[in-house]
N, C-alpha and C positions, 0 to 999 in steps of 0.2 A: 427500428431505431437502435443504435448501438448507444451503450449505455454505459458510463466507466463510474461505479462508485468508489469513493474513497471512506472508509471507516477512522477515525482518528479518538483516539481516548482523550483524555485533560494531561496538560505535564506537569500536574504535579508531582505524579509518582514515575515520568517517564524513565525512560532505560536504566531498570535498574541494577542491568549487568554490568552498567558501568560505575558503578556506586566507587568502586577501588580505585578508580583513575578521576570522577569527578563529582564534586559536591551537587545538592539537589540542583541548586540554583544554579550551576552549567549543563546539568543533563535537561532541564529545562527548556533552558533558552537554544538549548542544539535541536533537542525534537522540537521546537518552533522553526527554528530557521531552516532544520528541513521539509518540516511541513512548506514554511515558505515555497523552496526553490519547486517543491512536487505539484502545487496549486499556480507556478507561475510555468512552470512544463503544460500543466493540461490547458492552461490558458494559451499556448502558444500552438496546440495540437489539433489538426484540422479535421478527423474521421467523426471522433467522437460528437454525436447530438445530443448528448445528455450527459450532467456532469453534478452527481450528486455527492454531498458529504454528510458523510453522517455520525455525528458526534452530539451527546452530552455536554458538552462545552460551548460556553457562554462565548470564550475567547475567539475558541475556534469558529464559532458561528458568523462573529464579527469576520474574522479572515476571509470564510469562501465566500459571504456575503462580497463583501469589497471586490471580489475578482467576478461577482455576477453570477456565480454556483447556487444550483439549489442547493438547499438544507433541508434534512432529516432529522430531526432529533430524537435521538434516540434514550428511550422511557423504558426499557425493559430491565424487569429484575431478576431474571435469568442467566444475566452475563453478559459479558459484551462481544463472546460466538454468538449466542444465540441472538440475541437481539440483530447480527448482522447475517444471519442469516434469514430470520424472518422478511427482513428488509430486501436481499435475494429475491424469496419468493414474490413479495409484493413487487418488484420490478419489471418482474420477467414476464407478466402477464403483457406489458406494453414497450418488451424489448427483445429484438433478434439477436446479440450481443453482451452481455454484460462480463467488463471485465474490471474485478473486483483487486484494487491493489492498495499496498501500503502506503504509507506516509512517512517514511524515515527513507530517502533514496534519493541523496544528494547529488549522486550522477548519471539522473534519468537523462532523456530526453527527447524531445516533443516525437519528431520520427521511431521512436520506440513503443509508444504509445496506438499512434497511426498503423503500426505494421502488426503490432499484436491483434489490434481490434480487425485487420482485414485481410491477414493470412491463412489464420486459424480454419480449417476445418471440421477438424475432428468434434464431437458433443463439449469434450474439456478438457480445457489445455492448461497446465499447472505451470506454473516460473518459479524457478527457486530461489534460494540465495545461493550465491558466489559459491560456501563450503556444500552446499547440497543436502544439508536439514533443515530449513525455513523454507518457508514459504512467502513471495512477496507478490504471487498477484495470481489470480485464479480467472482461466475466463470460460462463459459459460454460455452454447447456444439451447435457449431454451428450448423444449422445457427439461431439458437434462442438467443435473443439477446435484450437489453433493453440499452436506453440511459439513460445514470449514470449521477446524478448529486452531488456534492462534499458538505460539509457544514453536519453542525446540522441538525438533522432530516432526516438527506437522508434515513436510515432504512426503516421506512415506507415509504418513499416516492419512493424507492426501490421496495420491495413488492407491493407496488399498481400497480406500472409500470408491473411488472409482471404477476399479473392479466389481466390485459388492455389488455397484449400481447395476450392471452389466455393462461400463467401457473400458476402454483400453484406453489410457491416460493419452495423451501427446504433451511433453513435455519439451517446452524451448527457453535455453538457458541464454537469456539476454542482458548484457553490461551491464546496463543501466538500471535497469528488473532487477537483476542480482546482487549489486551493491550495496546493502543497507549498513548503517551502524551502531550495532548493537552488542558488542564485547571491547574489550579496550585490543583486542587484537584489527580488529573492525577499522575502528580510530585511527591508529596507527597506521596502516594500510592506506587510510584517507589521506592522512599529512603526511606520509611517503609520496602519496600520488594524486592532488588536490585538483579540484576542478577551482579553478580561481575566480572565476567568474562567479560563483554561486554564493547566495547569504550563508551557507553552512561554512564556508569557507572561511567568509568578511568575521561571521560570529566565533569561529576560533581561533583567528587571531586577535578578537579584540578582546581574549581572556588572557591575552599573555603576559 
């Protein structure tokens, strides 16, 4: 069974790299409407058999609920790596695949999704972000497997884990994997080069 979870926080406190370019209440409503366009990507994506979201939020529960997604909720007070990594473990026992991606990647899609989850050979395969210190999606053929942690820098800090474990990363730098927005450098780069189609799109311009 391949298996794609998505981990998603609450937006209240979302991207708060962008605090300088926007108030709470548009960093908000951006990590929704990317969440959106990423929950309506996996809905459009044909490999994956399983499509879990796993969040603490009430909101977000309603969302993947509505697209037919299982939900996880997650109850851990350890953090919200670790809690997503436990949820790893529990998966893997009833999946060949699991590839674990973010929720802020306005210009996924569906085909990118598809080819990660059936190209991959290697134990584990890291995607990065665009500048090459984030990390936006980790995939893992069980039962190999490395505790992920979120934040700047986790790229390497990704690959070293991997090492550690005994592999040798494979690492595939894809568009729409790599696109996320989370600096106001990010943003800009977005409305330089917009996917017009997408709710992240409709939702910044309708803060204009």
């Amino acid at each position: 069974m391949k298996t794609v979870l998505l981990p998603v926080k609450d937006f209240s406190n979302a991207k708060q790299r962008l605090a300088s370019s926007l108030d709470a209440e548009t960093r908000a409503g951006l990590a929704r409407a990317m969440l959106c366009d990423v929950l309506s990507v996996l809905a459009h994506s044909r490999v994956p058999d399983r499509i879990v979201v796993f969040t603490a939020s009430d909101e977000v529960i309603k969302m993947a609920s509505a697209f037919g997604f299982g939900v996880a909720v997650e109850r851990s007070v350890d953090g919200h790596s670790a809690a997503v990594n436990q949820m790893v473990t529990e998966l893997s026992s009833t999946s060949s695949r699991i590839l674990s991606i973010a929720g802020d990647l306005p210009k996924l899609e569906p085909h990118e999704i598809d080819f990660v989850l059936t190209s991959v050979s290697d134990p584990i395969t890291i995607l990065p972000s665009r500048d090459w210190t984030g990390t936006n999606g980790v995939v893992f053929i069980p039962p190999a497997r490395i505790n992920m942690e979120y934040g700047e820098g986790s790229f390497r800090r990704h690959v070293s884990k991997a090492a550690a474990a005994g592999h040798t990363a494979d690492v595939r730098n894809i568009p729409g994997i790599a696109f996320d927005i989370d600096t106001p450098a990010d943003l800009q780069a977005f409305l330089d080069d917009p996917r017009k189609d997408s709710a992240t799109w409709r939702y910044l311009m309708s803060r204009r």
